[in-house]
SEGUDREN-804784 format. One record per residue (C-alpha): x, y, z; residue in one letter. Coordinates in nm, 2 decimals, always signed. Example, Ala and Ser with C-alpha at 12.3 -4.5 7.8 and 13.67 -1.06 7.14 Angstrom:
<x=+1.23 y=-0.45 z=+0.78 resn=a>
<x=+1.37 y=-0.11 z=+0.71 resn=s>
END
This chain:
<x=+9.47 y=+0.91 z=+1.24 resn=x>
<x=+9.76 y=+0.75 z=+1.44 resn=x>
<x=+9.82 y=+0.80 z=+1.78 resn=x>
<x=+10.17 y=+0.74 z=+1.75 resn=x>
<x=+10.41 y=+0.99 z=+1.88 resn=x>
<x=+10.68 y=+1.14 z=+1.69 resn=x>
<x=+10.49 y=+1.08 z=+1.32 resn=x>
<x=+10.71 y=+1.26 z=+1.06 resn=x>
<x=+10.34 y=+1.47 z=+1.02 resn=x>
<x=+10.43 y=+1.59 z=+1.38 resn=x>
<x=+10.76 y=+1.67 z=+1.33 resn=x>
<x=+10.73 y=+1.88 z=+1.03 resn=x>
<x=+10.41 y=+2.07 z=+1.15 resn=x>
<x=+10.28 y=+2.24 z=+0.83 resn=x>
<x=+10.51 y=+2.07 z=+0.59 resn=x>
<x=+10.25 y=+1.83 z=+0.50 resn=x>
<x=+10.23 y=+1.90 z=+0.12 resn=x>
<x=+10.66 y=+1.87 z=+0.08 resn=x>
<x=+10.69 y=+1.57 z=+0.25 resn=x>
<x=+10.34 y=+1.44 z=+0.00 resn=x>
<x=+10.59 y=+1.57 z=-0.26 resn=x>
<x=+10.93 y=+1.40 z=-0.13 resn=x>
<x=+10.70 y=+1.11 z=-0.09 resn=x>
<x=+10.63 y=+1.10 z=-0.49 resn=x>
<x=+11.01 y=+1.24 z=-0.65 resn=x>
<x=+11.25 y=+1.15 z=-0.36 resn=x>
<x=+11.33 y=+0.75 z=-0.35 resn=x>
<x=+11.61 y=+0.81 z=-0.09 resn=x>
<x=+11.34 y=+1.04 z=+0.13 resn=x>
<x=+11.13 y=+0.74 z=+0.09 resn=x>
<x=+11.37 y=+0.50 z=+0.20 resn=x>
<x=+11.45 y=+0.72 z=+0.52 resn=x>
<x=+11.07 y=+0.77 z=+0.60 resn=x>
<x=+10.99 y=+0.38 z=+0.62 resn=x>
<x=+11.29 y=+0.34 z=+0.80 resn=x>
<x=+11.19 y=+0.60 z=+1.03 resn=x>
<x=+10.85 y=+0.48 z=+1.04 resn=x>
<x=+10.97 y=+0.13 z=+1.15 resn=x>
<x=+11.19 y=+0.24 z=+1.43 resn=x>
<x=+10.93 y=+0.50 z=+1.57 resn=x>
<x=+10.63 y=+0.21 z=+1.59 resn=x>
<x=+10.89 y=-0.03 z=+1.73 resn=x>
<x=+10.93 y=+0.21 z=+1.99 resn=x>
<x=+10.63 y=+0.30 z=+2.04 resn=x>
<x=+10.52 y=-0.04 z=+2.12 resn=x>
<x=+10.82 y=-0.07 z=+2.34 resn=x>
<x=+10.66 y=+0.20 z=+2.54 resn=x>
<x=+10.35 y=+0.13 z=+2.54 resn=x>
<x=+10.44 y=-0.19 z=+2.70 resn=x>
<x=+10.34 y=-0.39 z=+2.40 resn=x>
<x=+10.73 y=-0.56 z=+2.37 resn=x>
<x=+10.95 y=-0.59 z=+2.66 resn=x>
<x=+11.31 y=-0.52 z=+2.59 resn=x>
<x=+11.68 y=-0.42 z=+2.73 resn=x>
<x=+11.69 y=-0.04 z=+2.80 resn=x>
<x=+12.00 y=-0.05 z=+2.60 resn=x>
<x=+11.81 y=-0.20 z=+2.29 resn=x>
<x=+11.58 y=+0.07 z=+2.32 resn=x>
<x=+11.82 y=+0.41 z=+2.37 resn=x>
<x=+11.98 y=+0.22 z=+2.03 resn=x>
<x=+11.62 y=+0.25 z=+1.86 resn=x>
<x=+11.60 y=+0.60 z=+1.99 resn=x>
<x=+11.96 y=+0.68 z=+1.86 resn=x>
<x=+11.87 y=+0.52 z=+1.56 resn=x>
<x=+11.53 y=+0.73 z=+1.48 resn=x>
<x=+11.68 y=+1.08 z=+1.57 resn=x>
<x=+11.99 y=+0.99 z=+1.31 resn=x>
<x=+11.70 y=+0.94 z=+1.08 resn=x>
<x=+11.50 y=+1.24 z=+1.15 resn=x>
<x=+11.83 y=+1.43 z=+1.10 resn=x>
<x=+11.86 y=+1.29 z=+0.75 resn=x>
<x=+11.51 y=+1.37 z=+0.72 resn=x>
<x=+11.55 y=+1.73 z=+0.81 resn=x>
<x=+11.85 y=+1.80 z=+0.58 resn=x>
<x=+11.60 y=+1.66 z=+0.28 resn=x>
<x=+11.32 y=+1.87 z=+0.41 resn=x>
<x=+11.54 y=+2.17 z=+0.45 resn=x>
<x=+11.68 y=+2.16 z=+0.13 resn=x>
<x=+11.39 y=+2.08 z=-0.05 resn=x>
<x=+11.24 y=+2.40 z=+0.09 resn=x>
<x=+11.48 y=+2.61 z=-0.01 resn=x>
<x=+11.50 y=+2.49 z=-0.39 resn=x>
<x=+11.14 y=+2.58 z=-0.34 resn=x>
<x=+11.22 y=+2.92 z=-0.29 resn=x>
END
């Protein structure tokens, strides 16, 4: 188990089984969630002190990963209430 924060798993508490299924029938979901998954390590390691960079860069990264988890949310909203 990752100790990274912000995993999508922590975002979505209990939504573990819709995003497994947005995971196997939603390319664009899939897109977003490595993209999100990209920026979130990145800055992770930023904070952890494992890469030094400008705070600028790094409020971008941040600006970058909540745009992503808003996409993200819209597809797990929706998707939820198709489901019914």
């Amino acid at each position: 188990m990752s100790n990274t924060p912000h995993e999508l798993a922590d975002e979505f508490p209990g939504d573990q089984a819709l995003l497994h299924d947005l995971k196997l029938n939603d390319n664009h979901f899939v897109m977003l969630a490595d993209r999100y998954h990209e920026v979130n390590d990145e800055i992770h390691r930023i904070d952890a002190g494992i890469e030094n960079t400008p705070d600028d860069y790094t409020e971008t990264l941040k600006k970058r990963r909540l745009g992503l988890l808003d996409e993200i949310s819209a597809i797990v909203s929706r998707a939820k209430a198709e489901a019914g």
